[in-house]
C-alpha positions in Angstrom: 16.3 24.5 -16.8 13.6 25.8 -14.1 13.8 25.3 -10.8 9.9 24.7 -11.1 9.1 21.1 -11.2 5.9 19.4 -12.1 4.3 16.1 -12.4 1.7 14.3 -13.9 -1.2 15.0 -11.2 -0.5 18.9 -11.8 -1.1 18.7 -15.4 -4.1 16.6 -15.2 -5.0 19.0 -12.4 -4.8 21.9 -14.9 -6.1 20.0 -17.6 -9.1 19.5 -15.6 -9.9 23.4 -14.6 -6.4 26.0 -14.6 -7.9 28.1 -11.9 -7.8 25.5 -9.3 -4.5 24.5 -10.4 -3.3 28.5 -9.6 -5.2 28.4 -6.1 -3.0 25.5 -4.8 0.5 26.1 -6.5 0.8 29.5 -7.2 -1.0 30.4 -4.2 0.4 27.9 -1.6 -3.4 27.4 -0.3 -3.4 24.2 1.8 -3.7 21.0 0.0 -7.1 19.3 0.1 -7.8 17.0 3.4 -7.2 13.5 2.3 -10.4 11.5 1.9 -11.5 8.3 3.2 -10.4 6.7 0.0 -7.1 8.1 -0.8 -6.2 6.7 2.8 -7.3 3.0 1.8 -5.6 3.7 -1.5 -2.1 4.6 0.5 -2.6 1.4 2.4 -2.7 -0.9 -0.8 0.1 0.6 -1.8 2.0 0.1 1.1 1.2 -3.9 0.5 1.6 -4.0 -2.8 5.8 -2.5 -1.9 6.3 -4.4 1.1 5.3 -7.9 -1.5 6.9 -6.7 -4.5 10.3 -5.6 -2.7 10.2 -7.8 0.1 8.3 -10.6 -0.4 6.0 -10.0 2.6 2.7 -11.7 2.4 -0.4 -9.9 2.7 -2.7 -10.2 5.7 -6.0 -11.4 3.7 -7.6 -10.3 7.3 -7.2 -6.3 6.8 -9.1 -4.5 4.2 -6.0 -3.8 2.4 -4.3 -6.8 2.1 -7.5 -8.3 1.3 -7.8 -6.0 -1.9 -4.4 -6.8 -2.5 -4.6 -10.3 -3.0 -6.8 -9.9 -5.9 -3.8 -8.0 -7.9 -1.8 -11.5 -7.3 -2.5 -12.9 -10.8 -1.3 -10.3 -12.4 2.0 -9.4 -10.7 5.4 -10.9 -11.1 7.2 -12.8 -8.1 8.8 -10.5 -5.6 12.5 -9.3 -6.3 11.7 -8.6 -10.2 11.4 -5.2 -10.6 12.2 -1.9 -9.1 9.6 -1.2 -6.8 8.3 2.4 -5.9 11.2 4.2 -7.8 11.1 7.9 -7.5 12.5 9.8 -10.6 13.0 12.9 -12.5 12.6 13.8 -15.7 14.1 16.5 -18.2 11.7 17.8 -20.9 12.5 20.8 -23.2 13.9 23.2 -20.2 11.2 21.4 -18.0 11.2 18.8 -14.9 8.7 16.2 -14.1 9.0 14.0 -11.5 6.9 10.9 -10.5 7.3 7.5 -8.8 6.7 4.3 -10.5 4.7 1.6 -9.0 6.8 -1.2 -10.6 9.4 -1.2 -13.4 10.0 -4.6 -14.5 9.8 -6.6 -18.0 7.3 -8.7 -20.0 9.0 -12.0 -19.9 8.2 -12.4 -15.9 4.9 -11.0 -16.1 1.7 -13.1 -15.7 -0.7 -13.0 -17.8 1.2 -10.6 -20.5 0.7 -11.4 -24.2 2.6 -8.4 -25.9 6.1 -8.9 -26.2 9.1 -9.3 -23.9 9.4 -5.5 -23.4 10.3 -3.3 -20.8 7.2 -2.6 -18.4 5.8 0.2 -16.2 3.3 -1.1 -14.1 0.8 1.3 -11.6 -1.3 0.2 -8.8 -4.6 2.0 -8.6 -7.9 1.8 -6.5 -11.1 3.1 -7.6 -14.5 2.2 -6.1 -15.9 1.7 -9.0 -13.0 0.7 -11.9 -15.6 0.1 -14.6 -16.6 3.5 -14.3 -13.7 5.9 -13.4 -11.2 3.6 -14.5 -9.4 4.1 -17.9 -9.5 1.7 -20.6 -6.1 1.2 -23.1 -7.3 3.8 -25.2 -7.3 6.9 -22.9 -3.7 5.7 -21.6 -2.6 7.3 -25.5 -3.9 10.5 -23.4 -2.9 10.4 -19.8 -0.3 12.7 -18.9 1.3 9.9 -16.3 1.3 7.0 -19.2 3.1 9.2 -21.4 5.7 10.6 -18.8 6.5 7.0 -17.6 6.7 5.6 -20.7 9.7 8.0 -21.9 11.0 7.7 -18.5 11.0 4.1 -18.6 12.6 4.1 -22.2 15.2 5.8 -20.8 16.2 3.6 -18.0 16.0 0.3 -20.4 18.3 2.1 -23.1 16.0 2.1 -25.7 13.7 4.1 -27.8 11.5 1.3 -28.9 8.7 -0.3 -27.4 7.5 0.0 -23.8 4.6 -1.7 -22.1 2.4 -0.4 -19.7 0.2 -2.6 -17.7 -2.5 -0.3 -14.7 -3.9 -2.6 -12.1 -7.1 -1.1 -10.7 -7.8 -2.5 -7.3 -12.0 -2.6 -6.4 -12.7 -1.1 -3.0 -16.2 -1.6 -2.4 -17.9 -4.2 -1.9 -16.1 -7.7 -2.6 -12.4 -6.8 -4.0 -11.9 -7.6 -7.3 -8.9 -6.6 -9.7 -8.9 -5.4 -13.4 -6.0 -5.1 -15.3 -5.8 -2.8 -18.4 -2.6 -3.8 -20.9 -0.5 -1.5 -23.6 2.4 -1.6 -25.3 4.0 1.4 -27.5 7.1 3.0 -28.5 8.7 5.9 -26.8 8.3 8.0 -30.2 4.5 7.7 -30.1 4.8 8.7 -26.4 6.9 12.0 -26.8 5.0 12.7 -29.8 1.9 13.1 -27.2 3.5 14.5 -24.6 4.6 17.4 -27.2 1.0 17.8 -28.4 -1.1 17.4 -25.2 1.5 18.3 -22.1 4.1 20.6 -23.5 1.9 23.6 -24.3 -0.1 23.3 -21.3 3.8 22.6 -19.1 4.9 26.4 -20.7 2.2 27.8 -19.5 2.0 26.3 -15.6 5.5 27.4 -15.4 5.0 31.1 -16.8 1.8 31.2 -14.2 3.8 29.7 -11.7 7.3 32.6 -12.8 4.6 35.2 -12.6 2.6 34.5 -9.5 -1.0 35.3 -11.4 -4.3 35.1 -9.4 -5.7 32.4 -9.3 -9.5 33.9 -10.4 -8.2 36.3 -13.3 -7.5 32.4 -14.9 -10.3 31.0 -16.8 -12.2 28.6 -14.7 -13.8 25.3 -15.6 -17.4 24.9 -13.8 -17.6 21.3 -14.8 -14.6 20.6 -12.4 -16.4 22.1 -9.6 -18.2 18.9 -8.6 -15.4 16.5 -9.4 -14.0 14.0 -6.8 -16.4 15.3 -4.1 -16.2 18.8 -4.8 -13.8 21.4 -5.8 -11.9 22.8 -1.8 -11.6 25.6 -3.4 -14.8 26.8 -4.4 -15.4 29.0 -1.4 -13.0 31.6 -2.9 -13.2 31.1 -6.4 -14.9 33.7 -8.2 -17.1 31.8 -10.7 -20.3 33.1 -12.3 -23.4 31.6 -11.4 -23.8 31.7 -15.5 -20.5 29.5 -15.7 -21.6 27.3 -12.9 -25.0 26.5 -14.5 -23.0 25.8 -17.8 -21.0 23.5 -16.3 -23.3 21.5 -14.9 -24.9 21.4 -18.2 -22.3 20.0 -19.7 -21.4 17.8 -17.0 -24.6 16.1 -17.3 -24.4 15.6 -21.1 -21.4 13.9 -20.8 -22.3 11.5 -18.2 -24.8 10.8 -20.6 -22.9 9.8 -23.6 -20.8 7.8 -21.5 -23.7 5.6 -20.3 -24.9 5.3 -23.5 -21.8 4.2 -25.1 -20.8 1.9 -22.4 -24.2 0.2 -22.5 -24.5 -0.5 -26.5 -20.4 -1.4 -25.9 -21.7 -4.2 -23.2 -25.1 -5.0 -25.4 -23.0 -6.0 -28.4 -20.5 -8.1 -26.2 -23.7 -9.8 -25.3 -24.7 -10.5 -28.3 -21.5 -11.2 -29.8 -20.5 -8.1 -31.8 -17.3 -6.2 -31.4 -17.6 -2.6 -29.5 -16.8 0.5 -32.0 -13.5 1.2 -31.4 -11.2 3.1 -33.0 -9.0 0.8 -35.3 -6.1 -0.7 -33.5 -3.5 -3.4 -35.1 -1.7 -6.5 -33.0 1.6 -5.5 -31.4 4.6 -6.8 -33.1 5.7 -10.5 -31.4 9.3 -10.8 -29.9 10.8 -14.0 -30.0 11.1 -16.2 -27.1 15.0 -16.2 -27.0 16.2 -13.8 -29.6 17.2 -10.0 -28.3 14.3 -7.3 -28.3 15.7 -4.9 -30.8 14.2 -1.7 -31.7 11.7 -1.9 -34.6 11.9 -0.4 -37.9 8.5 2.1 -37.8 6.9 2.8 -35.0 5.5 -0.2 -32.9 1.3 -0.7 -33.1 -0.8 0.0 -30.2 -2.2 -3.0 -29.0 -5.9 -2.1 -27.4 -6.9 -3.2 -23.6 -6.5 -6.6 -22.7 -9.4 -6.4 -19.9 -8.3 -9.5 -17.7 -10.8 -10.0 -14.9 -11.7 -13.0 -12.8 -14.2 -15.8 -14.1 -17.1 -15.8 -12.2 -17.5 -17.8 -9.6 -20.0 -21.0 -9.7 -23.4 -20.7 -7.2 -23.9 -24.3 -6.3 -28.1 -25.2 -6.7 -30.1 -25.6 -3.8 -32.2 -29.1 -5.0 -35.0 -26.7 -3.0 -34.0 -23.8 -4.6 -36.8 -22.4 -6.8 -35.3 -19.3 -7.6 -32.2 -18.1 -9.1 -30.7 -14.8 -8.1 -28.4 -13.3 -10.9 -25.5 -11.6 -9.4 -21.6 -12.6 -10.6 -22.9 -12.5 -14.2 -24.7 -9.2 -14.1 -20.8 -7.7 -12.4 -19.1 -8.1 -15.8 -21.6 -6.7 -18.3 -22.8 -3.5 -16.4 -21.6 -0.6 -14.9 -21.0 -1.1 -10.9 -23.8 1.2 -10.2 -26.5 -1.0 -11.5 -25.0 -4.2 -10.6 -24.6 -3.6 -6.7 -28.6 -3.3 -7.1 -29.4 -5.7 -9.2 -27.2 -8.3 -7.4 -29.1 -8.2 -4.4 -33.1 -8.0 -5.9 -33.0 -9.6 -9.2 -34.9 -12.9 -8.1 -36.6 -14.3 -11.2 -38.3 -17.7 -10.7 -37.7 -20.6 -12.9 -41.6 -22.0 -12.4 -42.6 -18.2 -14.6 -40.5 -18.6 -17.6 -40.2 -20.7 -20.8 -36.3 -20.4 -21.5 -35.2 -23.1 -23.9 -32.3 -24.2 -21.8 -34.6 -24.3 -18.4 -32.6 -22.0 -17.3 -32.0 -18.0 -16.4 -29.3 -17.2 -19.2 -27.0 -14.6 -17.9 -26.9 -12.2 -21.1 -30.9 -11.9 -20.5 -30.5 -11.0 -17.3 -27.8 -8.6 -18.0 -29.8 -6.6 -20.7 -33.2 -6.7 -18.8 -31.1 -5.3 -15.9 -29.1 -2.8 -17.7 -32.1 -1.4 -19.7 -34.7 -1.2 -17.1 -32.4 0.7 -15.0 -30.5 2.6 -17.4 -33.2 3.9 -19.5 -36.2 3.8 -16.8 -34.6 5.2 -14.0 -33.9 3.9 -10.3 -36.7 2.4 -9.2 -37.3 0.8 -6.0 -36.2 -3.1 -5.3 -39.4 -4.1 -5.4 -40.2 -2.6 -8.8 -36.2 -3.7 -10.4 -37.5 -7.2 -9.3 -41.2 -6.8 -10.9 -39.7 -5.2 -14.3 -36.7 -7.9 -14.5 -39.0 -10.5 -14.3 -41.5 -9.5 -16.5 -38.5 -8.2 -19.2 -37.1 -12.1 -18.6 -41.0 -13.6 -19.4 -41.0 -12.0 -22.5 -37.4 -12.7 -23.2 -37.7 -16.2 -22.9 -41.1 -16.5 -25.5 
């Protein structure tokens, strides 16, 4: 076996552009400072450990423990799991290591629907987790759901199903807490880590063996803006050419994204199922009977998105307008909804909605297309456009 070991954040590292990979581990260039973020992100952590293993409440009065509490729901009772468990793992002549968040099972888990099996569980924070965070579907992908999950297999004694549950942790603004939910076996999971992380393993370790420079590796331009900015590009040899097509390609995929997420949201609204790829229901342990490995491989079961109920605005018997805020959070991306949330004023007086009444899907979509397909405007002209888009709405 090498002495070389790796981890999940290298190989999305190299996934994401080889070259900067080389520059920081073949290389020894300093790691990156640690941002603003990645310190707040630390700091939840170091909650979430001190609950889990401890049973140490969280002060609701710091930022962090604040953001914790909104992972509560969603979390078993202290003492019922391992908590922050460091590990190694041996892969074809290969070693990964990682530390997992929680390892615990599906019988004490809130809010779990997909069988009594064994669970991985991962904290993460994300300023925006409708945006960057990952839905069930790109966990089949993700170099860390993949390692844990065989990991995890491992440590239960079993090569059947394993459940994965990622808690993503909303920094800005008000704290909120999404949770995404999986369950598959651990032969789906090694049969992507031999087609996605193996190949790309061989190689870090050969680049790694061999000591190559870091800008005789091909380089991916449209990393160079990701997460703030490459630290690296000062010595990185790129082509103006290959930076230019990066951000071409950059750009066209932030576009698809927004378009698929808003027709994704628009059909929610309107009571139509998102185009997904086709998923089946995981197979149902029983309550008391033993979880045995199944016969064919288990189903994946697709996200389970459980987020908080909005909460109630009581009515002003004054009040003559009504500001959409909560309602807009859920169906649009968090970019458009921190705006709309504060300007989107539409008065009652200037529309004829059956139910006398703003309806929240109308706002959503008036929102979501004026600024999604018009541009950022001003407040003042968000407001104007909402209300007229409302008006016509509601005849």
């Amino acid at each position: 076996m090498t002495d070389i070991i790796l981890s999940a954040s290298q190989i999305d590292i190299a996934r994401a552009c080889l070259r900067k990979w080389a520059f920081r581990y073949t290389q020894g260039l300093p790691k990156p400072p640690t941002q603003p973020g990645d310190i707040l992100g630390s700091k939840v952590h170091e909650v979430a450990e001190a609950y889990l293993k401890f049973g140490t409440a969280p002060n609701r009065s710091t930022r962090e423990g604040a953001i914790f509490l909104k992972g509560l729901p969603y979390l078993p009772p202290p003492g019922t799991g391992g908590v922050e468990g460091y590990f190694t793992l041996e892969l074809d002549g290969m070693c990964f290591q990682g530390y997992i968040d929680l390892a615990t099972r599906g019988v004490v888990l809130p809010q779990w629907s997909l069988g009594h099996y064994p669970i991985v569980l991962d904290h993460k924070t994300s300023s925006n987790p409708l945006k960057y965070g990952k839905k069930a579907q790109d966990l089949l992908g993700d170099p860390q759901a993949i390692l844990y999950t065989i990991r995890r297999g491992i440590d239960a004694n079993t090569a059947g199903t394993v459940g994965l549950r990622w808690l993503y942790y909303r920094t800005s603004t008000r704290p909120k807490c999404f949770a995404v939910d999986m369950v598959w076996s651990g032969a789906q999971a090694h049969a992507q880590y031999e087609k996605l992380i193996a190949p790309l393993a061989r190689r870090l370790v050969e680049l790694h063996t061999n000591r190559i420079d870091a800008n005789e590796l091909e380089p991916s331009a449209s990393a160079c803006d990701s997460f703030g900015g490459c630290p690296y590009r000062g010595i990185c040899k790129i082509t103006p050419r290959e930076r230019l097509a990066g951000l071409m390609v950059n750009h066209n995929q932030e576009d698809k994204v927004m378009r698929s997420d808003l027709l994704d949201k628009l059909r929610a609204m309107q009571g139509k199922a998102p185009v997904q790829a086709p998923v089946q229901a995981p197979v149902q342990a029983p309550v008391q009977a033993p979880v045995q490995a199944p016969v064919q491989a288990p189903v994946i079961a697709d996200a389970v998105q459980a987020v908080n109920p909005p909460a109630r605005r009581r009515r002003s018997s004054t009040a003559k307008t009504e500001v959409v805020a909560e309602e807009v959070t859920e169906v649009v991306a968090e970019e458009v909804t921190e705006v709309v949330a504060e300007v989107v004023a539409v008065p009652q007086s200037k529309t004829s909605c059956a139910c006398e009444t703003i309806c929240p899907a109308k706002a959503a979509i008036a929102a979501a297309l004026i600024i999604a397909y018009q541009g950022r405007k001003s407040p003042t002209e968000i407001a104007d456009e909402a209300e007229d888009f409302l008006k016509a709405l509601s005849k």
